[in-house]
DSSP file (Angstrom, degrees, kcal/mol; ACC not computed):
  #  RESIDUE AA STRUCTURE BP1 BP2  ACC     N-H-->O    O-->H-N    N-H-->O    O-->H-N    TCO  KAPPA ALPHA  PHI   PSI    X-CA   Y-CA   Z-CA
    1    1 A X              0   0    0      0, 0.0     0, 0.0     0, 0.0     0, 0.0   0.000 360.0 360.0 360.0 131.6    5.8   -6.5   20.6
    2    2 A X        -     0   0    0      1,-0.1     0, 0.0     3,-0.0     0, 0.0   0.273 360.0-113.1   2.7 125.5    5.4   -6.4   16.7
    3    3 A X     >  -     0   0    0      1,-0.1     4,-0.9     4,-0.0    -1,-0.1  -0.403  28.1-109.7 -56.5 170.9    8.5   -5.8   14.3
    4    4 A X  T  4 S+     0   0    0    103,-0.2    -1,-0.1     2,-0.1     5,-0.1  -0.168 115.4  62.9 -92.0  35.5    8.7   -3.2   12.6
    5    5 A X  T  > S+     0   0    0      3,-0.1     4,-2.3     2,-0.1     5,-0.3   0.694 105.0  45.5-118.3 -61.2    8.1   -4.9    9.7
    6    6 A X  H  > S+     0   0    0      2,-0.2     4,-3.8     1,-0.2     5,-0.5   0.967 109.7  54.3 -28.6 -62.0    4.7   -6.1   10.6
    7    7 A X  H  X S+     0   0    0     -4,-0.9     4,-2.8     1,-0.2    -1,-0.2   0.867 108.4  52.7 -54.7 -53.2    3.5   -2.7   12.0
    8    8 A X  H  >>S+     0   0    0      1,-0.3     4,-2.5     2,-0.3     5,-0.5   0.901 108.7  50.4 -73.0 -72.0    4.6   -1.1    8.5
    9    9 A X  H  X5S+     0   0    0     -4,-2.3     4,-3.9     1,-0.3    -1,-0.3   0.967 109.4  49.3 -54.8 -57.6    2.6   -3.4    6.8
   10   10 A X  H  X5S+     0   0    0     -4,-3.8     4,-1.3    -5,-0.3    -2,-0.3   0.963 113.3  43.0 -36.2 -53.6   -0.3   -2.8    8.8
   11   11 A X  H >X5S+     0   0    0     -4,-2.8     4,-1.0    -5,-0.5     3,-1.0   0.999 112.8  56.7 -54.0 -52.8   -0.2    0.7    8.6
   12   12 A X  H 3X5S+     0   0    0     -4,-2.5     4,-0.6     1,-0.2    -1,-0.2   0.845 113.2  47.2 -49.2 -31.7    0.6    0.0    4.6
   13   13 A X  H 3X<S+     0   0    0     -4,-3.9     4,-1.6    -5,-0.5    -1,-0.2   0.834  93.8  69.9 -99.7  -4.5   -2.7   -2.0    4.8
   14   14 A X  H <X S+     0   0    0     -4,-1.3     4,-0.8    -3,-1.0    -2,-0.2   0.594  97.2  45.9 -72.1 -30.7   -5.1    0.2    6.4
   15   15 A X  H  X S+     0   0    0     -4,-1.0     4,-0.6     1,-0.1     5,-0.1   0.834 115.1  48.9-102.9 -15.7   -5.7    3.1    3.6
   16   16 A X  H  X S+     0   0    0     -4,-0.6     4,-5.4     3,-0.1     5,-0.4   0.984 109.4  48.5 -56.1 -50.0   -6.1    0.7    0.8
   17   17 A X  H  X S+     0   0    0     -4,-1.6     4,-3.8     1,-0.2     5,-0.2   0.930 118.3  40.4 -68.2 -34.3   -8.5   -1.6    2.5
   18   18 A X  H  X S+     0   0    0     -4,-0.8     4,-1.1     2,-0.2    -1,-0.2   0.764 110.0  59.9 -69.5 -17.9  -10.8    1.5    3.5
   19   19 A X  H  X S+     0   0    0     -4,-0.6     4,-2.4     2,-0.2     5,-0.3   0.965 110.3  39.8 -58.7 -81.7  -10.1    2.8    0.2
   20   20 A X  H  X S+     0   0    0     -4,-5.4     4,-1.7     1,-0.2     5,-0.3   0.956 115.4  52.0 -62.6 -41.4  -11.8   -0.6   -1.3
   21   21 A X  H  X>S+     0   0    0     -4,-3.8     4,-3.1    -5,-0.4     5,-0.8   0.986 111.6  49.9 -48.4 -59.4  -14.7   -0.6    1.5
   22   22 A X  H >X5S+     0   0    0     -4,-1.1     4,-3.2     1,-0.3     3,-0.5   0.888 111.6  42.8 -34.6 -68.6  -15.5    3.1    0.5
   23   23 A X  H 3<5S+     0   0    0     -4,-2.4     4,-0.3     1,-0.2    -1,-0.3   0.932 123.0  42.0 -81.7 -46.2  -15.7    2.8   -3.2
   24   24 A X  H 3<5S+     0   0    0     -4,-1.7    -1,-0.2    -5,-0.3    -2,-0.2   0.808 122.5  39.3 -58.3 -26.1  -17.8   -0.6   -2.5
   25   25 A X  H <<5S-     0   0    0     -4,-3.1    -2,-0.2    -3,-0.5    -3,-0.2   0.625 144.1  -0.7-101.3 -42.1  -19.9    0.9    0.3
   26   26 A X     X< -     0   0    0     -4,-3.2     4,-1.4    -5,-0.8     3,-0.4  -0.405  66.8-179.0-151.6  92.7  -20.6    4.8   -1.0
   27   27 A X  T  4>S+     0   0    0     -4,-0.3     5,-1.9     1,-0.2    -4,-0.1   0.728  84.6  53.0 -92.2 -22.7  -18.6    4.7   -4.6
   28   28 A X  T >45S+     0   0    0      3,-0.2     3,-0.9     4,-0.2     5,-0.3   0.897 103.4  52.2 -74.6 -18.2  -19.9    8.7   -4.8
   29   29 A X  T 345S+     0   0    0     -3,-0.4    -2,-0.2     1,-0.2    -1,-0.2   0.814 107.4  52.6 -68.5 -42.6  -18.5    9.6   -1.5
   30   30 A X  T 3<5S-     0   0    0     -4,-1.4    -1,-0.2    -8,-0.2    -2,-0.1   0.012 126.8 -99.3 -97.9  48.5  -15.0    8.1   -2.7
   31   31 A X  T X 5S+     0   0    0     -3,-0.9     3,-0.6     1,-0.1     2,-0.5   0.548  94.4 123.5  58.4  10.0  -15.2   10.4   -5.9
   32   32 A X  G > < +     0   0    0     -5,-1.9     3,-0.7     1,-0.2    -4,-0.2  -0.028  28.3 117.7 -74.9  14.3  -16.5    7.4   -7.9
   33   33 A X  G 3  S+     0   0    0     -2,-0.5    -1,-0.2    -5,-0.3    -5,-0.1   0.788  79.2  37.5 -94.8 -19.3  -19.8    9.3   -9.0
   34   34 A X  G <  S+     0   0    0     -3,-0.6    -1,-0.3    -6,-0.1     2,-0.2   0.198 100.0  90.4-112.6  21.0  -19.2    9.2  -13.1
   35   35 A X  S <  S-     0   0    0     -3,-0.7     2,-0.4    -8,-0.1     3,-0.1  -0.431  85.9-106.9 -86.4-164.1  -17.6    5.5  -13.2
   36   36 A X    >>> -     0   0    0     -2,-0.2     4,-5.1     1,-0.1     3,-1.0  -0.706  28.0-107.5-105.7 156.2  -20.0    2.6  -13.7
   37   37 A X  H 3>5S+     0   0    0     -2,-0.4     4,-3.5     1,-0.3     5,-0.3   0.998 117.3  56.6 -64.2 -46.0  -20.7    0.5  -11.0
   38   38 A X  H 345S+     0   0    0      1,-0.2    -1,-0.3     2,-0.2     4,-0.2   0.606 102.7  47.8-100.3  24.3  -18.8   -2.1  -12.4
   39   39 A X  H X>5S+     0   0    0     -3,-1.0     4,-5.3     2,-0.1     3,-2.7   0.819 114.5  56.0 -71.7 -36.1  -15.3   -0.4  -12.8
   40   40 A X  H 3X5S+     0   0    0     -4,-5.1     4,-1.6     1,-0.3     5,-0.5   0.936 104.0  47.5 -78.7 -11.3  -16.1    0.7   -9.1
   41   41 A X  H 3X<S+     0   0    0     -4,-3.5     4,-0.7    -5,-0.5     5,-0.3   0.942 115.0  49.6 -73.6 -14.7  -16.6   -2.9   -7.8
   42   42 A X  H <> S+     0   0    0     -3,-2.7     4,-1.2    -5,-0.3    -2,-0.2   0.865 115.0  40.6 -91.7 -38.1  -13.1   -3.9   -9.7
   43   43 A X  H  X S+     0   0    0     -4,-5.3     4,-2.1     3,-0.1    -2,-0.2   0.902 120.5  52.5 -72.8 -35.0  -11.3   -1.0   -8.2
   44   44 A X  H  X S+     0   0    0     -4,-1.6     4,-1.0    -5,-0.5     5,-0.3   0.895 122.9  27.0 -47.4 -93.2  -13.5   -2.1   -4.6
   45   45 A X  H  X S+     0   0    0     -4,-0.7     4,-1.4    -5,-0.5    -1,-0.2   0.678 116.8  58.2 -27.5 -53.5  -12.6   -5.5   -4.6
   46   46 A X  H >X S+     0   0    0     -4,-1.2     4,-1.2    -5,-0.3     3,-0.7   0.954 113.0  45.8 -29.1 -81.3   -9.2   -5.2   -6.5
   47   47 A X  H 3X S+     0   0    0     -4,-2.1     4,-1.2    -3,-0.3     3,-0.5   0.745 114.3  44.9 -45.7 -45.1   -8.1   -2.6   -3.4
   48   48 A X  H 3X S+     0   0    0     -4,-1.0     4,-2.3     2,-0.3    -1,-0.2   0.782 113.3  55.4 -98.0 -21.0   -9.5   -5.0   -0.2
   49   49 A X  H << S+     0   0    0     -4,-1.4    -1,-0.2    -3,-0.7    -2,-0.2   0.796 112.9  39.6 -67.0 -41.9   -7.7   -8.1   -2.2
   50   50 A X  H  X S+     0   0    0     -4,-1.2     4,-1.1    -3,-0.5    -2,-0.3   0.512 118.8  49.4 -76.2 -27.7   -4.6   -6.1   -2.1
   51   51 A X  H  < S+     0   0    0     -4,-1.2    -2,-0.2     2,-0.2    -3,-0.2   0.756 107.0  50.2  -2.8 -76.9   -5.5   -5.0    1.5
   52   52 A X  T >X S+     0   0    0     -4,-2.3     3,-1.1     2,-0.2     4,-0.6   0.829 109.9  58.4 -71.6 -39.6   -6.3   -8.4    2.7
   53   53 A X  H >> S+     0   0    0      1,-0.3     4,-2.6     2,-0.2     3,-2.5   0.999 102.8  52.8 -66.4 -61.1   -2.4   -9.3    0.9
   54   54 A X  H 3< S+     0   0    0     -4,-1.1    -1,-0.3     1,-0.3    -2,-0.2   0.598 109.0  49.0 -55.4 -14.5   -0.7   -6.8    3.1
   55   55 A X  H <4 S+     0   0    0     -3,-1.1     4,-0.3     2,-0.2    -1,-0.3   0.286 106.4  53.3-107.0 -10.5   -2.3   -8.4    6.3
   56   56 A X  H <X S+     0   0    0     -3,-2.5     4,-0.6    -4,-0.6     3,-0.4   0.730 109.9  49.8-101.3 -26.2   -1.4  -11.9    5.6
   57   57 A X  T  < S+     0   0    0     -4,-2.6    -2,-0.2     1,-0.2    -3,-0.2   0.667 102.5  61.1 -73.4 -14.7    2.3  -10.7    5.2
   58   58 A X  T  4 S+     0   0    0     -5,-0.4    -1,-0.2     1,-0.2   -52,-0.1   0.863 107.4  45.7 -72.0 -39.1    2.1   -8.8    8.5
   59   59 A X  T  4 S+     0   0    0     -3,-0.4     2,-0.5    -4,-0.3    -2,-0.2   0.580  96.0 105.4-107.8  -8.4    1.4  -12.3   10.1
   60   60 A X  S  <>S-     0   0    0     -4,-0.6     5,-0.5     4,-0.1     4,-0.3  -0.309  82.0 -97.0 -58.7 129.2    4.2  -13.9    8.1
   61   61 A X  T >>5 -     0   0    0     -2,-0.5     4,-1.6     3,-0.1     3,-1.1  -0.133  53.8 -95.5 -44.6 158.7    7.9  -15.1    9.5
   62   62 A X  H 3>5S+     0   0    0      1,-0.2     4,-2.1     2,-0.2     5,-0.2   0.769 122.0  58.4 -46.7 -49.8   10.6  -12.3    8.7
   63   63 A X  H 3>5S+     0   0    0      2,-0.3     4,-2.7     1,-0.2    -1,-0.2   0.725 108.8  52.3 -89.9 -15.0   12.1  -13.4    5.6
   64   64 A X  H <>5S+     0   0    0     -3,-1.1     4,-1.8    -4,-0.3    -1,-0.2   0.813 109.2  47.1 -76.6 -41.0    8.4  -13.2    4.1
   65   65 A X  H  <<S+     0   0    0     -4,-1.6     4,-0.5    -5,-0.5    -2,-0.3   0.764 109.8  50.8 -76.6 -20.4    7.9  -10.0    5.1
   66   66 A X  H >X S+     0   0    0     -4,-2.1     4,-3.3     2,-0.2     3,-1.1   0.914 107.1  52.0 -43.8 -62.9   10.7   -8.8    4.0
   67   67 A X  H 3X S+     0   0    0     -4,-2.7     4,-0.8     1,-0.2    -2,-0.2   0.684 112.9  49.2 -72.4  -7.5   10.4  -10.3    0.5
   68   68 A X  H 3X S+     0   0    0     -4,-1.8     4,-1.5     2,-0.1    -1,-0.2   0.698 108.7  48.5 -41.0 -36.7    7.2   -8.8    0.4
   69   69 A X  H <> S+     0   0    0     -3,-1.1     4,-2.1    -4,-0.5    36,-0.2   0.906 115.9  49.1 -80.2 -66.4    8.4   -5.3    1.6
   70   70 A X  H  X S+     0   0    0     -4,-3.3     4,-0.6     1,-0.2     3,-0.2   0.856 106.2  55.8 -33.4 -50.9   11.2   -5.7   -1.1
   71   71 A X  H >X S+     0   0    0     -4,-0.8     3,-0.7     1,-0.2     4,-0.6   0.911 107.4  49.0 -46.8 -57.6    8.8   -6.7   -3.9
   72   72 A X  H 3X S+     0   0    0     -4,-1.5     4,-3.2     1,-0.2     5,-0.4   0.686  87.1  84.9 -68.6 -21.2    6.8   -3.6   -3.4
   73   73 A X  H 3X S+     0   0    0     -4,-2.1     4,-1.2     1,-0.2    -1,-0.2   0.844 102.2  32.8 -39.4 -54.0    9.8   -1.1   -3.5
   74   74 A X  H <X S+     0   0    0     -3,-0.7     4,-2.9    -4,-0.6    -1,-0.2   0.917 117.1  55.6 -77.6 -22.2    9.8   -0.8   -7.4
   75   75 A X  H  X S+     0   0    0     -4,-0.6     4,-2.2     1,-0.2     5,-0.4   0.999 116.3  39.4 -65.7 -66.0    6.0   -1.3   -7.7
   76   76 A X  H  X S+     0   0    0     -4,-3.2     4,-4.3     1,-0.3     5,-0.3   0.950 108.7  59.3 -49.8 -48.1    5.7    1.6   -5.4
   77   77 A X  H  X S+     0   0    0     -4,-1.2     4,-3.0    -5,-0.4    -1,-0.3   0.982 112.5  39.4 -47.5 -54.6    8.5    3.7   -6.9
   78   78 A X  H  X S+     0   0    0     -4,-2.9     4,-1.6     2,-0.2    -1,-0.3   0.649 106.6  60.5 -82.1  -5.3    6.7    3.7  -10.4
   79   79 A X  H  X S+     0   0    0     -4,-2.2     4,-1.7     2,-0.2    -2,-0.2   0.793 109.4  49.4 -82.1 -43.4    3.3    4.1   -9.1
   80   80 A X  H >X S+     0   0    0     -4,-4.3     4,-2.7    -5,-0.4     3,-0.8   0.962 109.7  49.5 -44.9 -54.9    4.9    7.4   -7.7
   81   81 A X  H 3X S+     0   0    0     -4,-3.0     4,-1.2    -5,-0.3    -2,-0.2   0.812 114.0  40.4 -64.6 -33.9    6.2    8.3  -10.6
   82   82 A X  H 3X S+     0   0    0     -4,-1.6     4,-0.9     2,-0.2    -1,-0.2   0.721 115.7  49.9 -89.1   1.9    3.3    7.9  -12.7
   83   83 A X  H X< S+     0   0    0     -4,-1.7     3,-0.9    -3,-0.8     4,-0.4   0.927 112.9  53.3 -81.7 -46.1    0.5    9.6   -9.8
   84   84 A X  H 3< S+     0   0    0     -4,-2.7     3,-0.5    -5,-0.2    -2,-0.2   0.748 106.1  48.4 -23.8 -52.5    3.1   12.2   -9.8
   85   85 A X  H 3< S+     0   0    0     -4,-1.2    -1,-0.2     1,-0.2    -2,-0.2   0.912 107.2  62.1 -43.8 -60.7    2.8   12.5  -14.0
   86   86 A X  S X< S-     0   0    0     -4,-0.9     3,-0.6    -3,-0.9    -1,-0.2   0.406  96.4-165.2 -73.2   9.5   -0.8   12.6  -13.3
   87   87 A X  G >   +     0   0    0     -3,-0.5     2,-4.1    -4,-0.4     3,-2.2   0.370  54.7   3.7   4.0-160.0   -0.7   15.9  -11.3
   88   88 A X  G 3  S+     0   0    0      1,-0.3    -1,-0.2     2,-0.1    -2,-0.1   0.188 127.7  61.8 -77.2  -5.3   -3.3   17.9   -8.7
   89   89 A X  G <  S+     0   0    0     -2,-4.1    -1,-0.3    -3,-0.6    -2,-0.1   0.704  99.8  54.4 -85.5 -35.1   -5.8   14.5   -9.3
   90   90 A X  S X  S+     0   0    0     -3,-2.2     3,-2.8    -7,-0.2     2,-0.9   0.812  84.0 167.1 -71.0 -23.1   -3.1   12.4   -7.8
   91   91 A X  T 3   -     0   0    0      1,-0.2    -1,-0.2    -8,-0.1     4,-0.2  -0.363  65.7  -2.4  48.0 -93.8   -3.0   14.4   -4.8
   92   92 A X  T >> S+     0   0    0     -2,-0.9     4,-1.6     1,-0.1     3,-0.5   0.543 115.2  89.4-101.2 -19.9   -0.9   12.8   -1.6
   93   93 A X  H <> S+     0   0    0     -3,-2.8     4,-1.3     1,-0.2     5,-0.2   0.841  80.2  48.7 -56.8 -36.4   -0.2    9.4   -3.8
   94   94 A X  H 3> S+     0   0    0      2,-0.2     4,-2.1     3,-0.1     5,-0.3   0.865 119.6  43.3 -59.9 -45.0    2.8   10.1   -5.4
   95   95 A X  H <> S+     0   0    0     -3,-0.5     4,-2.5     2,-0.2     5,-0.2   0.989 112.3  57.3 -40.2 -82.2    4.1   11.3   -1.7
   96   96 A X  H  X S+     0   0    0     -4,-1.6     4,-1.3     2,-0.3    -2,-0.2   0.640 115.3  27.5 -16.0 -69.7    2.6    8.4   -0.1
   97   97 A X  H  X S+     0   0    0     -4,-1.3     4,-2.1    -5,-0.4    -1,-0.2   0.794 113.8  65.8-100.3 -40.3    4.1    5.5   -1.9
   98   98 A X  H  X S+     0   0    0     -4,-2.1     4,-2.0    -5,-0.2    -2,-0.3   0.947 111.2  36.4  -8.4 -74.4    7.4    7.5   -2.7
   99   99 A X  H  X S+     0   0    0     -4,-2.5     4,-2.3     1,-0.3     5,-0.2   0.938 111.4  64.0 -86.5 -56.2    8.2    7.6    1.2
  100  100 A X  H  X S+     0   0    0     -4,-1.3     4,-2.5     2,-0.2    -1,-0.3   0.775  94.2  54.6  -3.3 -82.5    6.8    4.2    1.4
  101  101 A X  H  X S+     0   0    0     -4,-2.1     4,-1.7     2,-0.2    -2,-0.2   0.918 115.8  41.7 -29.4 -67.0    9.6    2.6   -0.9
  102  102 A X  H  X S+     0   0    0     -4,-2.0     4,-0.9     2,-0.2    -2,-0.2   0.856 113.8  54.1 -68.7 -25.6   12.4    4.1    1.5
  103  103 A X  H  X S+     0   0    0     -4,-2.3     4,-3.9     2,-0.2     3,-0.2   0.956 113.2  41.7 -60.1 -56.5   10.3    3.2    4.8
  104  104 A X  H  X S+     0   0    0     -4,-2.5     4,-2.5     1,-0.3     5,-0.4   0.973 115.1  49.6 -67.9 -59.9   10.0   -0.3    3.7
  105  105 A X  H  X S+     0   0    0     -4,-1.7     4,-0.8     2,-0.2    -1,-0.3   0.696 111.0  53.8 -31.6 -41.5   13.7   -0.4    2.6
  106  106 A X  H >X S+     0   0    0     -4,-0.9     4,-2.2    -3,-0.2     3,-1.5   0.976 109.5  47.2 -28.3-101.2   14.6    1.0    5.8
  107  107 A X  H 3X S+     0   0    0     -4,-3.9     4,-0.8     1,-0.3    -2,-0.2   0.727 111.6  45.1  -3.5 -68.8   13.0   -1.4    7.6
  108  108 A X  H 3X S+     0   0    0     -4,-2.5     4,-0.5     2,-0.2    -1,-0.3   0.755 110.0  51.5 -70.9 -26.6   14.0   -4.1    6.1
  109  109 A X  H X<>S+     0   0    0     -3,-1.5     5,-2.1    -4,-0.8     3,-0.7   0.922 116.7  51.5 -83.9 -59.4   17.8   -3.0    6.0
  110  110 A X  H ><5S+     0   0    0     -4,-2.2     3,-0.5     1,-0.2    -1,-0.2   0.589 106.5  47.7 -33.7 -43.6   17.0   -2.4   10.1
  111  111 A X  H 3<5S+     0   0    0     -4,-0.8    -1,-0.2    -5,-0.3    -2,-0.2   0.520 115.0  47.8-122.9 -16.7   15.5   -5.7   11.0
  112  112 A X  T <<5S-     0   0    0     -3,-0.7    -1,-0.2    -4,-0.5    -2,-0.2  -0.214 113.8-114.7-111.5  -4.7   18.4   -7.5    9.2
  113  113 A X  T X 5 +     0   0    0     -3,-0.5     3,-0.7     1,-0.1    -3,-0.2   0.717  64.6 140.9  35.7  36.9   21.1   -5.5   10.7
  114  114 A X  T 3 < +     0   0    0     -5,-2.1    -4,-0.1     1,-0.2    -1,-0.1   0.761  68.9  49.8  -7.1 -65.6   22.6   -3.7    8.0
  115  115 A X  T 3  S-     0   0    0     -5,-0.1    -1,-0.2    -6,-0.0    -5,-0.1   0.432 120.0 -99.8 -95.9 -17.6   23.2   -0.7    9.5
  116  116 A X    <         0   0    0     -3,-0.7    -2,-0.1    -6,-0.1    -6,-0.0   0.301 360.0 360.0 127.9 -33.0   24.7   -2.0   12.3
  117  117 A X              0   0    0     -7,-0.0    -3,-0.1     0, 0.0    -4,-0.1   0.443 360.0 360.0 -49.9 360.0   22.3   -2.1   14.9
């Protein structure tokens, strides 16, 4: 069976990468209808690149996925705080990457025995 460090990243990599298919594949469908084509291939690509990261750290040994998981904690933390800033546009992101940041911390803290386990 999987860690739980892997599965999290999987899950972690699944609404970006469909995110960047979407905006490459129907860029009006993913609200994309007044950018220019070529912001939405740089957010398309950008998103499956970042995607694609999060699924090569799934397949990594533990201490890689960890410092990956770790890495992303502040990233995540201020990208909350600034979709949050952005309000009713941001929708679920702020949430989303918020919860994210403590999951992964969690995780990692778990898989490591921290806690005790």
């Amino acid at each position: 069976m999987p860690s739980l460090s892997t599965i999290l990243l999987g899950i972690q990599a699944l609404p970006i990468t469909i995110f960047g298919a979407l905006i490459l594949y129907n860029p009006v469908k993913a609200g994309f209808h007044d950018v220019p084509a070529s912001v939405s291939h740089i957010i398309g690509f950008s998103s499956l690149s970042l995607g694609t990261a999060y699924i090569v750290a799934a397949f990594q040994p533990r201490r890689a996925r960890h410092q990956f998981l770790l890495t992303t904690v502040p990233l995540r933390l201020a990208a909350a705080w600034v979709f949050r800033n952005d309000g009713n546009e941001a929708r679920g992101a702020p949430m989303w990457d918020f919860v994210n940041s403590f999951v992964a911390l969690g995780v990692v803290g778990f898989e490591r025995g921290v806690f005790g386990f």
